[in-house]
VOMILO-375016 format. One record per residue: residue in three letters; x, y, z of N, C-alpha, C, O in turn. Coordinates in steps of 0.1 Angstrom, whole numbers, plus 5000, padded with zeros to 4 digits. Each point is the difference from the previous one (the first is absolute). Layout:
<nodes>
AlaXYZXYZXYZXYZ...
</nodes>
This chain:
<nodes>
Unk416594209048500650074988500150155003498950065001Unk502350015000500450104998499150104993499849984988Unk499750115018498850134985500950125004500950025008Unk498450054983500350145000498750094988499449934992Unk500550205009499150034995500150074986501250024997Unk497750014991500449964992498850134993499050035007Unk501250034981499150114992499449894991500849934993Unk498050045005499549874992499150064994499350095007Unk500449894977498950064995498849894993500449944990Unk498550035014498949884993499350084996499750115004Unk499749804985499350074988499049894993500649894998Unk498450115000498749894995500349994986500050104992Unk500349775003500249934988498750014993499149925002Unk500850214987498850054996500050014987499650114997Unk500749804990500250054991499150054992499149924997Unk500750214998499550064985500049894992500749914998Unk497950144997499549914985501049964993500249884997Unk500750264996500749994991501249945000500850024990Unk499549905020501349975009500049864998499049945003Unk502449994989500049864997501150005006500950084998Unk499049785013500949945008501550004987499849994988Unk501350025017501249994992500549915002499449945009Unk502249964983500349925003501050015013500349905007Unk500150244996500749965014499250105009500650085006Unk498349924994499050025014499549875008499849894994Unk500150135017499249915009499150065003500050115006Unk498649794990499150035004499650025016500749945009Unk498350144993500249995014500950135010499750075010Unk501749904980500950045007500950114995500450095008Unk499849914982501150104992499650014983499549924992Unk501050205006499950104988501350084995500950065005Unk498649914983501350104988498950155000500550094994Unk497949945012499050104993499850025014498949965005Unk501850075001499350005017498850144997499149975008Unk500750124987498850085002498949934991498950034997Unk501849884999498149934991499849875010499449914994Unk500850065018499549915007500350025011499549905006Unk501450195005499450025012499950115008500850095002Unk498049885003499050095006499650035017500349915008Unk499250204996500450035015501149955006500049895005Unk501250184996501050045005500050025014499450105005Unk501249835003500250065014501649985006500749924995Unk499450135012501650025007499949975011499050045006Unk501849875002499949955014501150005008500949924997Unk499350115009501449945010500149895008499850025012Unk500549834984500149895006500749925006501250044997Unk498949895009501349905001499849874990499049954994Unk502650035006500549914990501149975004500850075006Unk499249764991501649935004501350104997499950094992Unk501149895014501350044995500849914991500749925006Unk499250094980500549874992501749985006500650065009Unk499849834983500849935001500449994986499150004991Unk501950005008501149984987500049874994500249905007Unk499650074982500849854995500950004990500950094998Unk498949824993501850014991499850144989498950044995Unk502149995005500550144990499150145009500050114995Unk499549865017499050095004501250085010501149965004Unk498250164998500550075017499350085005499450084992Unk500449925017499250055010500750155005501250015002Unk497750115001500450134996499450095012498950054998Unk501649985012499350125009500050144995500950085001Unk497849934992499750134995500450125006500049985012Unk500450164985500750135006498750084991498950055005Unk501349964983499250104996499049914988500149904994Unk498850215006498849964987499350064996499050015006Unk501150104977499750085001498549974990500149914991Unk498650165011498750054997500349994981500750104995Unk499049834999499650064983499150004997499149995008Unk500750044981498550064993499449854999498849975004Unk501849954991499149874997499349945016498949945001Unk502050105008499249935016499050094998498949954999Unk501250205001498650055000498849984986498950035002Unk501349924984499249964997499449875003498849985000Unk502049925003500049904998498649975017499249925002Unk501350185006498850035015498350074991498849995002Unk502050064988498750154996499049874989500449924992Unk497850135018499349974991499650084989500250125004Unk499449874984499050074995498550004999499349925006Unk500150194987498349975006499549875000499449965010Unk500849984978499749835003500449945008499649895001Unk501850185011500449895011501049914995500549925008Unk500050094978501349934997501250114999499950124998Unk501149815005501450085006500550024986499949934990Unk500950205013500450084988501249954996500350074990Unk500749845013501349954994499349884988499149925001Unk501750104989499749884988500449905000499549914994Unk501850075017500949914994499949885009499249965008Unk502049994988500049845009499850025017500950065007Unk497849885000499450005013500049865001499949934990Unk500250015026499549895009499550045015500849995010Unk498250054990499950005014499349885010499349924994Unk500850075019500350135006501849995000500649904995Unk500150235010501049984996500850125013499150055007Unk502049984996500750065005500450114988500549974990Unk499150165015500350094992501950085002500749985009Unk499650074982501450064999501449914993500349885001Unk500250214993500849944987501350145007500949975008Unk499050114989501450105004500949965012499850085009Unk500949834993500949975013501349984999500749974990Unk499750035022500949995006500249945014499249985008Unk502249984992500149905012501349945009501050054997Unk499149895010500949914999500049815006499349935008Unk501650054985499849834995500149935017501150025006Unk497949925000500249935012500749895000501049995006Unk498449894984500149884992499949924992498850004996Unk502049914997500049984987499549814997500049915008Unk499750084980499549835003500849964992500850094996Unk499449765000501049964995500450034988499249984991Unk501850055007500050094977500550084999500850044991Unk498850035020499650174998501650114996500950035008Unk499050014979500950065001499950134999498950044997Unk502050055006500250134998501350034987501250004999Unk497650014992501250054987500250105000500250064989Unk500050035025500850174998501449895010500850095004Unk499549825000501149995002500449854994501149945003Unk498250014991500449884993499949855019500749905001Unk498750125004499849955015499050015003499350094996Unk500149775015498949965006500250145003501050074998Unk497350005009499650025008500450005011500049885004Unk500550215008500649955015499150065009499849945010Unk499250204987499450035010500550175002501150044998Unk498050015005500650154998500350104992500650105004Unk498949854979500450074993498750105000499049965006Unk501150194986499350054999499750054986500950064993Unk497549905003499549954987499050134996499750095008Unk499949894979498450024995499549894991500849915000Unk498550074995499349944992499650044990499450115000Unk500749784984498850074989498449925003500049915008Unk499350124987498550025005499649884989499049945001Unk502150054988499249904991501049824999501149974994Unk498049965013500449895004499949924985498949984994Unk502349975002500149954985500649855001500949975008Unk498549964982500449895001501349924997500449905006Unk500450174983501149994989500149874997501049935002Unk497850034991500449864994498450054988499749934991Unk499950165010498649994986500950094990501250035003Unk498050014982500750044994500350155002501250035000Unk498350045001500450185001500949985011501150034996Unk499049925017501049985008501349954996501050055006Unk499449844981501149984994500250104990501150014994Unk498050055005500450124985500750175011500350114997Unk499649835014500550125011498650125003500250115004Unk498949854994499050085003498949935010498849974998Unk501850035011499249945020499150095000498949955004Unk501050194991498850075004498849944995498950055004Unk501149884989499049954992500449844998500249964989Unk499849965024500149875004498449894995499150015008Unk500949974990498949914993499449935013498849964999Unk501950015012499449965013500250115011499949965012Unk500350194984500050085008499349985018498849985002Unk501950045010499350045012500550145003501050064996Unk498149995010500250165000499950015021498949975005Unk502450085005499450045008499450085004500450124999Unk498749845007498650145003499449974995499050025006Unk500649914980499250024993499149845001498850005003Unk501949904995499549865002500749925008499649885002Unk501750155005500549965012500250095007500250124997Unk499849805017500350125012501350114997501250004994Unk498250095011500950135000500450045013499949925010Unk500750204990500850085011499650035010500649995010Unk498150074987499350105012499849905012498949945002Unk502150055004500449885015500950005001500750084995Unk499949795014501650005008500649944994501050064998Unk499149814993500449894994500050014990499050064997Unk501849904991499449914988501049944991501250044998Unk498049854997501449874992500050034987498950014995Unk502350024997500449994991500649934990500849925005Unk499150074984501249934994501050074997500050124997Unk501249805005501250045003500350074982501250045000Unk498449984991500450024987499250174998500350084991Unk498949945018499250155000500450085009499550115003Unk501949815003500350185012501150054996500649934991Unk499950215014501050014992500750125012499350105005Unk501849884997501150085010499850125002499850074990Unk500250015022500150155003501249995004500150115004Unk500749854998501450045003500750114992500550095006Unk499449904979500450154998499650155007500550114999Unk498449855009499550165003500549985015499750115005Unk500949835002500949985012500850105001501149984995Unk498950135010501450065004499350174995500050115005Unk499549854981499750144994498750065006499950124999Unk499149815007498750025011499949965013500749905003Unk498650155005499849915014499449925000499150004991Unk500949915015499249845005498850034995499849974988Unk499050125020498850034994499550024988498949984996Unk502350084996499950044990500349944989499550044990Unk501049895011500449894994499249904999500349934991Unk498650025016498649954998499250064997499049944995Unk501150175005498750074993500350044987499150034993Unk502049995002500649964982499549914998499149984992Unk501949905016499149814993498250024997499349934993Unk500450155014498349984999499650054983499149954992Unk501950185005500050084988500649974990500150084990Unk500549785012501449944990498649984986500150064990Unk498349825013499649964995499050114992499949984988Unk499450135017499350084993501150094988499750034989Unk501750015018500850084988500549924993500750044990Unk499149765011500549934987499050004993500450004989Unk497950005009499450014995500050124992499650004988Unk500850125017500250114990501649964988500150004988Unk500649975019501149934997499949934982500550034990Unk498849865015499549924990499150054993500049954989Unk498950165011499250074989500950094994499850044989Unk501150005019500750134989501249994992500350084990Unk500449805015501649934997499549904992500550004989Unk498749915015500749854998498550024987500149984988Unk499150055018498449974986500250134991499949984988Unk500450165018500050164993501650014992500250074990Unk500749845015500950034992501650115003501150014996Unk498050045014500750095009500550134991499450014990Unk501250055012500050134991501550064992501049945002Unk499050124994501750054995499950175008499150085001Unk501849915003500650145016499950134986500750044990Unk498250005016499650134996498450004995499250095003Unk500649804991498349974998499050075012500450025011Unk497950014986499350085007499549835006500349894994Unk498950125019499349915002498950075007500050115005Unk498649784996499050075005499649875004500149894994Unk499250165023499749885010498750055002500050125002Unk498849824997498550005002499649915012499649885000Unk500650215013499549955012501149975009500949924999Unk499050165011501050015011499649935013499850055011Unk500249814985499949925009501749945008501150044996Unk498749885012501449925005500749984981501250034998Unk498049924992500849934991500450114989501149994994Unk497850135005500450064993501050115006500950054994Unk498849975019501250075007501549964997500950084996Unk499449775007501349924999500550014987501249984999Unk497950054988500449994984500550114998500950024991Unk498750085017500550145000501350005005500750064992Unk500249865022501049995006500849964983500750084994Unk499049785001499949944995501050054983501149964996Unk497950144997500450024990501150145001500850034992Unk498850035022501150105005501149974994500550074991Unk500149825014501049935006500349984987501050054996Unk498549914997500649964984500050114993500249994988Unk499550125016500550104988498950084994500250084991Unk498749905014498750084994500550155000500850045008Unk498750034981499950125004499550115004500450115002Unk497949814999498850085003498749865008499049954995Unk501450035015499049915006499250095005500350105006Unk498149864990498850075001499149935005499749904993Unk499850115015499149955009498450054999499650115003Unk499649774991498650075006499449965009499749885000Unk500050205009499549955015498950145006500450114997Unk498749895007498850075005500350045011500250115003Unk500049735006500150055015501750095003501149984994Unk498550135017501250065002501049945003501049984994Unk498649965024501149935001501149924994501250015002Unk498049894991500749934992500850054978500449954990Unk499150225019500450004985501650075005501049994992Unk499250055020501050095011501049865002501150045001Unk498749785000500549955002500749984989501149945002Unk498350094983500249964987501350084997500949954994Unk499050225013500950064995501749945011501250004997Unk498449985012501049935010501149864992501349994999Unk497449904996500549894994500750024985500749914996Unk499150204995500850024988499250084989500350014988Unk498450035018498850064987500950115004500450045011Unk499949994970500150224999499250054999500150125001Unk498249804996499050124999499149955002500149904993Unk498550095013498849975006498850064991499950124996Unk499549805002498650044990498849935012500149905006Unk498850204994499050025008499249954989499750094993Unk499949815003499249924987498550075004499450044990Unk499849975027498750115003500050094999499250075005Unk502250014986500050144998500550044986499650114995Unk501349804999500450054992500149894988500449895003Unk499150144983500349924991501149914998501050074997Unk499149795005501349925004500950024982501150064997Unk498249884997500650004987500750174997501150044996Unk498150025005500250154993501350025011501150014996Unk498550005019501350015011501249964993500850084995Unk499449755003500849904997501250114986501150065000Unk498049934993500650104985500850105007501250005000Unk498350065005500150205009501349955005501050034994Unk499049905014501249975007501549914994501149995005Unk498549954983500349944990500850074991501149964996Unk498450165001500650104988499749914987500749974990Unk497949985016498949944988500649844997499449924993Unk501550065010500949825000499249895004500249884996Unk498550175015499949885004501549925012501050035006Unk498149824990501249925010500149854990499349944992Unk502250055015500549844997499049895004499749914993Unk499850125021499449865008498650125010500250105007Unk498849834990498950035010499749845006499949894995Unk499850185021499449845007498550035005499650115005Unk499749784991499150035007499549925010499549884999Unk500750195013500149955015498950065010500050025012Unk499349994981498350055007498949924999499150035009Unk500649864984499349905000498850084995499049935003Unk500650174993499250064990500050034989499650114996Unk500849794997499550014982499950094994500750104997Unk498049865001499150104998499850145001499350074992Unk501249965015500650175007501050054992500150104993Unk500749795011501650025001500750044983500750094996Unk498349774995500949984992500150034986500749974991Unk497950125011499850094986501350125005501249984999Unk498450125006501350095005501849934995500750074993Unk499649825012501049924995500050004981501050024994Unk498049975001499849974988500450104994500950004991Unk498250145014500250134990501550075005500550104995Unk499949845015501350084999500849904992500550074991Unk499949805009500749894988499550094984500850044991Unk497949985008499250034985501150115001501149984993Unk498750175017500550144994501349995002500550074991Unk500449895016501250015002501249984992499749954989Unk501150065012500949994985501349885006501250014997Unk498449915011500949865007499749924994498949975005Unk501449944984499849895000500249885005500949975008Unk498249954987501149845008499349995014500149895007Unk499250224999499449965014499549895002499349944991Unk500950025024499649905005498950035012499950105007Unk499749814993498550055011499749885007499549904993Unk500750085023500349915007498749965008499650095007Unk499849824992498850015012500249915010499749884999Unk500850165013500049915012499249975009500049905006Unk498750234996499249985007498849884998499749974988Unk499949975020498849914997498950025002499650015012Unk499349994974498950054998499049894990500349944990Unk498650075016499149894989499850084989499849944990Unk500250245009499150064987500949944986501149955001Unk498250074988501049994992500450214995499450115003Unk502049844988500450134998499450064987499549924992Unk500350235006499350014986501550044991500450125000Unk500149804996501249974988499850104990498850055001Unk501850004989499550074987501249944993501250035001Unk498449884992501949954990500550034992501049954995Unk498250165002501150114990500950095006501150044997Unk497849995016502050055009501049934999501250044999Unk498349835002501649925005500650014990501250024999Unk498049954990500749944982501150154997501250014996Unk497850095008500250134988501750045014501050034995Unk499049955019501250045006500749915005500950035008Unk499149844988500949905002500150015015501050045006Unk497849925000499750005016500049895002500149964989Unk499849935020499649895006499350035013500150115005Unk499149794999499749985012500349845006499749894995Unk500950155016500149865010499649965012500250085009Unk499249824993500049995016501149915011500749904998Unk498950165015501149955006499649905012498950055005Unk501449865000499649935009500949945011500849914997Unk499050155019500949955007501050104998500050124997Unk501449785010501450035001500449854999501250014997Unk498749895003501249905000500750014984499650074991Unk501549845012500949974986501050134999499750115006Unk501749864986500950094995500350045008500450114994Unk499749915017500950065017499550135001500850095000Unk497249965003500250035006500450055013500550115002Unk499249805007500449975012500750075004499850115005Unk501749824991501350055003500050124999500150085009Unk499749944977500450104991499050135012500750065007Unk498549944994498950105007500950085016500150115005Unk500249724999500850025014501250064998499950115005Unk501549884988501050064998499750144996500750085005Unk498149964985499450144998499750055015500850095002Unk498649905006500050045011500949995012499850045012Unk501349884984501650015008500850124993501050055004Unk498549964988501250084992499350184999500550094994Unk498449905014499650145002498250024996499250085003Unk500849844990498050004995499349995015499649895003Unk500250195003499449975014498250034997499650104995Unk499949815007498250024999499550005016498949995004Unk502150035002498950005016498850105000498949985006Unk501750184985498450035002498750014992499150085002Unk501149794987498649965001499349915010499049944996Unk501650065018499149965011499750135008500950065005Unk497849974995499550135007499149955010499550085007Unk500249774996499549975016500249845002499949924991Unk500650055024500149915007499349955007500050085010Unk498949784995499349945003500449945006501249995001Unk497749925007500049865010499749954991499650074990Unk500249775009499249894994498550015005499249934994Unk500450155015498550005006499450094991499049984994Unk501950145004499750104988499849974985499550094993Unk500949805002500449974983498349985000499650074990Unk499549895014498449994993499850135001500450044990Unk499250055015499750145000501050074989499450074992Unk501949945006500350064991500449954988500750054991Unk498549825008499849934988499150094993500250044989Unk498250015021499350004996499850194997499250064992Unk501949985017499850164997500750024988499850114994Unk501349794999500550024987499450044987500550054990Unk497749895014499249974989499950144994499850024988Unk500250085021499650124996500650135008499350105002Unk501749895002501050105005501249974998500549915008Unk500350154983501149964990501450135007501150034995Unk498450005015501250115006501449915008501150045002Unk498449845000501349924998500649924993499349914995Unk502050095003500049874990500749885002499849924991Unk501050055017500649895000499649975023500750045010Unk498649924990499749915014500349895003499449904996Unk502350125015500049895001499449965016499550085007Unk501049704998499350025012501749955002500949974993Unk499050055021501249985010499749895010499450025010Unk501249834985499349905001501049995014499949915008
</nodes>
């Protein structure tokens, strides 16, 4: 049998006291609470078969795969030795979900609904990350992000970080629009970025509501997703995208991607900034895309309390176990909501994300470094705590 080598992450099925098996966990084997039951984390580079395709499936030679925050928590222990991601885990597993590719081979079924036609070989794809069933109920109500038999890749099936991997034919979705308007290279290394800017996509549009062209917005954490929300609400009309971000570099990429103003949150009062820059308004929509709560989200609060915007919306995309400290007379007394956002599948944005970046949305530079697959465990692990890059991909 054919191998090739592969980024695999195993992890000891450990659960916390507090931790009751769910009805779609396997024991043993998989979790909806991956940091309440597995423990010591390690990263390997292995060999592994080269799958094979079967019906509705196709088989995909990987080009690019880019690094997210979840591969690095999901590697990162804490002092107890359990890994810092919450969410749905199976290990051991093939790490990486951001890809791109193109199609070798197809099994029998297999269609390509960007041309209404099998599969022939050669097309050039990305993928969504959340493998959905469309037959439970939130899947018929149009909401796959939240599939009731959810598989996630990277997370509980094999992922990217390697040469191969099989798909179903209902989760890929065409680069052909960016054909002509990028080069070859470049044009995979978008597909890798199609998936982290639909996740901003879907917290700011499809769960936030999206905004009316002239509204303030404010983005909390200048990561790949909160960078992309910034591209994001540009593009629709904001009139003051504001970014809080610490690190420099990525606050210099913030002002590149569509931020008009950068708040140094280790230097300067975020809320009080927020107003200042505001002419005391406040904003339509804050995201919170820092996965610190608790930090984050009082600051959020007292600028919704002082500002004179009603109707705000306050988005949490990041994933975090803390809980938030809420006050519900803000919401009541300013007609605020808060939502959270999960994923990118459902309501196109796929498509929708890729034609944004045919039509001039270019995110290539939130990739500021390029790898081997020998390199993805080491800069898994330098992510944990040197934040001067932000989007790494590998060049498979």
């Amino acid at each position: 049998m054919e191998k090739m080598r592969a980024v695999r992450l195993h992890a000891k099925w450990d659960p916390k006291d507090d931790f009751v098996l769910g009805a779609k966990d396997i024991d043993g084997r998989q979790t909806y609470l991956g940091s309440k039951v597995w423990r010591h984390p390690e990263m390997v580079i292995e060999e592994v078969p080269v799958p094979k395709p079967g019906p509705g499936e196709v088989l995909i030679k990987l080009k690019n795969c880019g690094i997210c925050g979840s591969d690095v928590h999901m590697a990162q222990p804490d002092d107890d030795g359990y890994i810092w991601y919450p969410g749905l885990t199976g290990f051991p597993c093939t790490l990486g979900h951001e890809l791109s590719g193109v199609v070798v081979e197809s099994g029998p079924g297999a269609f390509d609904k960007n041309t209404n036609k099998p599969f022939k070989g050669g097309e050039w794809v990305c993928a969504e990350e959340m493998l959905w069933c469309g037959s439970c109920q939130p899947c018929a109500d149009g909401w796959p992000n939240h599939c009731e038999r959810l598989d996630e890749i990277g997370f509980n099936v094999d992922g990217a970080f390697t040469d191969y991997i099989v798909l179903p034919d209902r989760c890929l979705w065409s680069l052909e629009p960016l054909r002509g308007q990028y080069e070859e290279e470049e044009v995979f290394k978008l597909g890798s970025l199609v998936e982290p800017t639909c996740v901003a996509y879907n917290a700011v549009i499809e769960r936030g509501g999206g905004i009316r062209p002239g509204d303030n917005v404010v983005i909390c954490g200048g990561g790949p997703v909160g960078l992309a929300a910034c591209s994001i609400l540009k593009r629709q009309g904001a009139a003051k995208v504001i970014l809080s971000e610490p690190e420099a570099g990525r606050a210099e990429l913030g002002k590149k991607l569509g931020a008009d103003i950068v708040i140094n949150p280790m230097q300067d009062n975020f809320a009080e900034k927020v107003l200042e820059v505001t002419n005391g308004m406040g904003a339509a929509l804050y995201l919170e895309a820092t996965g610190l709560p608790t930090i984050v989200y009082p600051g959020i609060e007292q600028a919704v309390w002082e500002g004179r915007t009603l109707n705000s919306t306050i988005v949490v995309v990041a994933r975090a176990d803390a809980k938030m400290p809420v006050t519900g007379e803000v919401l009541q007394v300013r007609r605020a909501r808060i939502v959270g956002a999960q994923g990118h599948s459902g309501h196109g944005t796929f498509p929708r994300v890729i034609e944004a970046m045919a039509s001039g949305m270019n995110m290539l530079p939130l990739i500021t470094k390029e790898i081997t697959l020998d390199e993805v465990p080491e800069n898994i692990v330098m992510l944990r705590t040197d934040r001067k890059e932000c989007k790494i991909t590998c060049n498979i």
